[in-house]
N, C-alpha and C positions, 0 to 999 in steps of 0.2 A: 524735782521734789525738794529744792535745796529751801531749809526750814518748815518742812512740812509737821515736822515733828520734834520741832525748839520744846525747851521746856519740859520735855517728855524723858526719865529714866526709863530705858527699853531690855530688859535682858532678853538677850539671845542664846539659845543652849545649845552646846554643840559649837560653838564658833569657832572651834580650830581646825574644824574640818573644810572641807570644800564648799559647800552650799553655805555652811554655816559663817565661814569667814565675809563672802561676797557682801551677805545679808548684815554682816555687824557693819561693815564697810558701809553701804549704802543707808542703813540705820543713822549711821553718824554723819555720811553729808545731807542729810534728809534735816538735823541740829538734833536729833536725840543723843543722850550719854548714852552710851553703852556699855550696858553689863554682860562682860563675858562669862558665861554659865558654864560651864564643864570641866573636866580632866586635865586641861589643859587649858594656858590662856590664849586667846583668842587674839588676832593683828591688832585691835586695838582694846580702849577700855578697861575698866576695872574687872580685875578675874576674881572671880567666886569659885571656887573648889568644888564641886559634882560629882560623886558616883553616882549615876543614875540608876544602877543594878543596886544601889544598898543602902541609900539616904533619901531624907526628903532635903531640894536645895534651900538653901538662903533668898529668900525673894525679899526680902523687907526693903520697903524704901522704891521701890520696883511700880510703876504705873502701869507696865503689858508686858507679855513675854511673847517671843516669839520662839518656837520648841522646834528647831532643828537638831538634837544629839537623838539619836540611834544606835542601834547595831546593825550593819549593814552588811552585805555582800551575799556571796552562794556557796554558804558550808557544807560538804558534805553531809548526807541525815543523819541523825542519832539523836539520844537521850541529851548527848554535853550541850551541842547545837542550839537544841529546843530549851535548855533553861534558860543557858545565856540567853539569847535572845528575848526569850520572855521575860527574863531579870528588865533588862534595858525596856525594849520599845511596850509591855503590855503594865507589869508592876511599877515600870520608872514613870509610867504614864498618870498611875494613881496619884504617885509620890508629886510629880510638879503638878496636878488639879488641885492635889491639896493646899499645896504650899501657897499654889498663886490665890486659893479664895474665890474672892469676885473679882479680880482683872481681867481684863481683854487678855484671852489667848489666843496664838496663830498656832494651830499644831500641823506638822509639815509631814504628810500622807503621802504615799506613792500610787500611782498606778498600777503598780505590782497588785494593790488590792481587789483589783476588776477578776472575776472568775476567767480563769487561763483558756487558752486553744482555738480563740481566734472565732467570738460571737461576732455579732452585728457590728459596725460602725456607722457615724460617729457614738462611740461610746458615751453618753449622756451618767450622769450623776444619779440615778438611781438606777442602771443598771446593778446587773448580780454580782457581790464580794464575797465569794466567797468559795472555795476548790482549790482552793492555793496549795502547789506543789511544792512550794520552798520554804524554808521556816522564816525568815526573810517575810515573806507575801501575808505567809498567817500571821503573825505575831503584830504586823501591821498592820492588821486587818482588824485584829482584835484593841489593839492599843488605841486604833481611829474609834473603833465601837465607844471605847470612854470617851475618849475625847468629845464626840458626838451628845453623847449623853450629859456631858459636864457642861456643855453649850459654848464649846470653842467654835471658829472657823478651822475650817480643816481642807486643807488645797493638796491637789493629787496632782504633780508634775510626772513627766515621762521621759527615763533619758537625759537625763541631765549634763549636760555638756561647756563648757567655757574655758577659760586660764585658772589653771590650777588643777584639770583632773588627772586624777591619779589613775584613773577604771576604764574609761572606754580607750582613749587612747594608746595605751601600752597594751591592751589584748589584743586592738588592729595590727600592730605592728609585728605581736609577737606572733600572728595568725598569717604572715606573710611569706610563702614559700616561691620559689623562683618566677617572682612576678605574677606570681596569684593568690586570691584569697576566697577561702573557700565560701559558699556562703548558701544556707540551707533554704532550696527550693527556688522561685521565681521570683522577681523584684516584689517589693509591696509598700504599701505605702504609708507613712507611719509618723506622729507626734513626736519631738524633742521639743527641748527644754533648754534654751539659754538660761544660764545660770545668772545675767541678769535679769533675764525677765522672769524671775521666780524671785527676786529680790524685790524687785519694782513689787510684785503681788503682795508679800510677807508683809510689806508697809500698808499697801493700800488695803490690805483686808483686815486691819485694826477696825475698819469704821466698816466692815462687812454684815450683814446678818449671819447670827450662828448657823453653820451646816458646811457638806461638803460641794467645793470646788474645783473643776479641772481646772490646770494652768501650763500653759503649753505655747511655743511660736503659732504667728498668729495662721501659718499656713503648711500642712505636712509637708514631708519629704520623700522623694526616691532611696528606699533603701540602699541600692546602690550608686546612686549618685553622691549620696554624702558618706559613703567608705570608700567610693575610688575619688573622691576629691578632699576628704581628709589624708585619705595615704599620698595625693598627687603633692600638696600641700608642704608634706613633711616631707617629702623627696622621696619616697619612696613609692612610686605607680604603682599600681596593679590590677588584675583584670579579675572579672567577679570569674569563681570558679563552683559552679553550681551542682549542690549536693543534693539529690532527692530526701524530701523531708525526714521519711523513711528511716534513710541509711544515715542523717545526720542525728537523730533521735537515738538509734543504737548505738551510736560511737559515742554518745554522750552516756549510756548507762553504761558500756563500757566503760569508760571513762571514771565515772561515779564509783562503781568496784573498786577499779584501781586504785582512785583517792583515798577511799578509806581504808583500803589498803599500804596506804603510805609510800604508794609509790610516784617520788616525786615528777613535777611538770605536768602533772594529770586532774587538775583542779579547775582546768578554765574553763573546759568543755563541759556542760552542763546542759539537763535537758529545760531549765528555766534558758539561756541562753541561748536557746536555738529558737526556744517558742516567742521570744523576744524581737528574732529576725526573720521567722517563715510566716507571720501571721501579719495582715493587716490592722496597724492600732492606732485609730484617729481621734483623737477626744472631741467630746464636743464643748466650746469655751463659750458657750450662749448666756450660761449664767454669770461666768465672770464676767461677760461683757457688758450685761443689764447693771450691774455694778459699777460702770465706770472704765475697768481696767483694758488697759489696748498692752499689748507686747509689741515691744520695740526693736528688740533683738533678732536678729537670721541666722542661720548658718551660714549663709553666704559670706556676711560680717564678721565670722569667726573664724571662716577660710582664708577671708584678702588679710586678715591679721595676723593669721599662724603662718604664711605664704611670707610677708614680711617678716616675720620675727627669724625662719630658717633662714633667707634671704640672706638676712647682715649679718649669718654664719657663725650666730649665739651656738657656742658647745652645749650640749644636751643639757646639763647640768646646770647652766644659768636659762634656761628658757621657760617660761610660765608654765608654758601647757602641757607638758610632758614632762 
């Protein structure tokens, strides 16, 4: 893609996070400047200053944006939860339609917005959004409803995985008891997301028609294939240790109590997080692919390189991916 997008000022929001960095990164070997949108400044580029819960941003000057900032993860429920969130990904969503006008937007949707519990696959683009159990799911659910409306492309990745995450990997690890990990019900088979090939999309869907898009590796996974050969990877094996979906569901509203209870180390467990791993979720990428875009990325590729990087016996603390 190198000079795809010379000449092109591109803000990206959110670029100091994970997705959001990859995507400024690959922005700018692509020859676009990039402008970093958010909170914080982003690895490269000019930073613009962003609350997205309370401002509309600085777009001037700006030929496309691409809208990776959010609020992410799995908060305990409540009244606080549900504002924030809707502050960031449903009201912050008003605020950058407005700001950007008529530019090309790429707004950066999850899969999390597919109605939960494990319907039909391959999940196709008009399936149902909407049942969402986490405020997380809704709020970006409804934040994509604008987006849609405003006539952005709007790309729904799965699982997002590469150098740099801070989320899937420290939960495998911390989930690892005497060479087991637990894991709710029987294998299944399921869509991730190279975090480059969700960068590779964010470019190439500038020249998309407006609507939503799955983006995802170009071929599913063994659920546990890619948790016993991520933990193999980081040196630490282990054998799936299989929970009836059942009993892995109530240790998670268990769990839930406890959290908002404040009783700490009780936050991971989540009944979003089980339904994540007992259900079969394959997207279907038909329409990104009428489009042009192929993913280039594997996990396999992200295995032989996390395998090497523990290898040459980088300390925790200087290594990318954890």
């Amino acid at each position: 893609m190198s000079g795809r997008l010379a000449g092109l000022r591109v803000a990206v929001t959110g670029a100091s996070g994970f997705c959001g960095a990859a995507v400024a990164r690959a922005a700018a070997a692509a020859g676009a400047e990039v402008v970093s949108v958010g909170r914080r400044p982003g690895p490269l580029g000019r930073h613009v200053p962003w609350d997205a819960g309370r401002e509309l941003p600085d777009l001037r000057g700006v030929d496309a944006v691409l809208h990776l900032a959010a609020a992410v993860g799995d908060p305990a429920p409540g009244p606080a939860a549900e504002a924030a969130y809707h502050a960031v990904n449903v009201a912050g969503t008003v605020r950058l339609l407005t700001a950007a006008a008529d530019r090309p937007v790429v707004w950066v949707s999850s899969a999390s917005v597919y109605r939960p519990g494990g319907g039909r696959t391959p999940i196709r683009e008009d399936d149902p959004t909407d049942g969402q159990r986490t405020v997380y799911g809704r709020t970006k659910a409804a934040g994509e409803r604008l987006a849609l409306a405003g006539g952005a492309v709007v790309l729904r990745p799965r699982a997002v995985y590469g150098a740099g995450d801070r989320q899937l990997l420290p939960r495998l690890l911390a989930a690892v008891r005497r060479g087991r990990v637990p894991l709710p019900g029987a294998d299944v088979t399921m869509s991730m997301t190279a975090v480059e090939n969700l960068a590779d999309a964010c470019l190439t869907a500038l020249d998309w028609p407006a609507g939503p898009y799955n983006v995802a590796d170009a071929t599913p996974y063994s659920r546990d294939a890619v948790v016993t050969g991520v933990l193999a990877a980081l040196g630490r094996p282990a054998r799936p240790l299989r929970v009836p979906v059942p009993v892995a569901v109530g240790a998670a509203a268990v769990a839930g109590v406890a959290a908002r209870l404040g009783v700490p180390g009780t936050g991971r467990l989540t009944r979003y997080a089980v339904e994540q791993l007992a259900y079969p979720t394959v997207l279907d990428l038909s329409r990104a692919f009428a489009c042009g875009w192929r993913p280039r990325r594997t996990m396999p590729d992200f295995l032989t390189e996390l395998t090497a990087e523990v290898t040459r016996g980088l300390p925790p603390h200087q290594r990318q991916h954890i």
